[in-house]
Each structure stands twice: as C-alpha cells, then as structure tokens.
C-alpha positions, 0 to 999 in steps of 0.5 A, a space after each residue: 280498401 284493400 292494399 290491392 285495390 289501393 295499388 291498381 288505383 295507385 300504381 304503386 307496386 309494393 306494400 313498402 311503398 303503400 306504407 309510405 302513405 298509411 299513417 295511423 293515429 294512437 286510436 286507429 293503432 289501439 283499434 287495430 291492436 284489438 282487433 290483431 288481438 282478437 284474430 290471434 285468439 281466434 285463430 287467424 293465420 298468417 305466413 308469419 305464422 309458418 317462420 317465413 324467412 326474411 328471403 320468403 318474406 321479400 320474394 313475396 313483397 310482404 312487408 315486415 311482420 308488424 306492417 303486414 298486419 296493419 295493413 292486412 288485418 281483416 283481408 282474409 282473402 289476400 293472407 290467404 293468397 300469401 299461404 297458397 305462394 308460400 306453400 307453393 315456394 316451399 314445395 307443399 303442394 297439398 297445402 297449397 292446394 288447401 288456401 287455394 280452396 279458400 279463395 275467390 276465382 279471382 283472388 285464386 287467378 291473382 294466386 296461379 299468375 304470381 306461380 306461373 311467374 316462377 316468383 
C-alpha cells in the first residue's frame, strides 16, 4: 500500500508516525537496498536529490533520507508530488509546473491542495 493509502485507513498523519509501525526483516532490508540501487542507476529522482533542507524536509512531513526511501521506493507518483511542493516552496514554478505534469489528477489535486495551504 501506498503511505497514503496507509494513513487514510490508519488515521495516522505523518510519515514518522507510520514508521513506527513499518519494521522490515534483513531480507526485505536487502531487497529494498536492490531495488534503491537500481532506481539510483536509472535515474529516479528524489527531493533528496535537490539538497532539501532539514527546515524543507519537515514543513513537507518527509522523513529522514533513509526513511523516505523505504517507505516511498517504488511511489513514483507520491515523489513525484514531494517535487512539484518543494519546486513550488523554492519558488521554481517551471519546475513545478513539470512534476505537475507527471501526476495523476487526483495525486495533482493532493499536490494543489497542500499549495493552497500556503504549507
């Protein structure tokens, strides 16, 4: 599931709180570094990838960087939703207007209603 599937089942709010909960065996930890390692070399791009400040990184409610990506490896749609907010944050509209592109209308309503939110 995704962590946003998980949170309107759950209730929880943040990914911190979710993490309580997320335990992963050595296995799953070496499957997961696999595939973290695979996305690296292909390209997958992260909000880590754009020195996202500690400040950033907590106005978002992303976990720490190692966290993140266990619990968003493979949700292209949600990393691609932390872009556009931290694009919008820093003022890089354009930019912003390109994750936009990438996501599903209802991810890019998820996206427009954190904005609006003024964060």
């Amino acid at each position: 599931m995704s962590p946003e599937d998980i949170r309107a089942v759950t209730g929880l709010t943040t990914a911190d709180m979710i993490m309580k909960y997320v335990k992963f065996d050595d296995v799953s930890k070496r499957e997961k570094m696999s595939v973290l390692n695979e996305n690296a070399q292909s390209g997958v791009e992260t909000a880590f990838d754009h020195a996202i400040t500690d400040d950033e990184r907590i106005g978002l409610g992303l976990p720490t960087h190692e966290a993140y990506l266990e619990i968003f490896e493979g949700d292209t749609p949600s990393v691609n939703a932390h872009l556009a907010v931290l694009a919008h944050i820093r003022g890089n509209l354009e930019a912003c207007a390109e994750y936009n592109k990438r996501l599903s209308t209802d991810k890019l309503n998820e996206v427009l209603e954190i904005i609006m939110k003024g964060l």
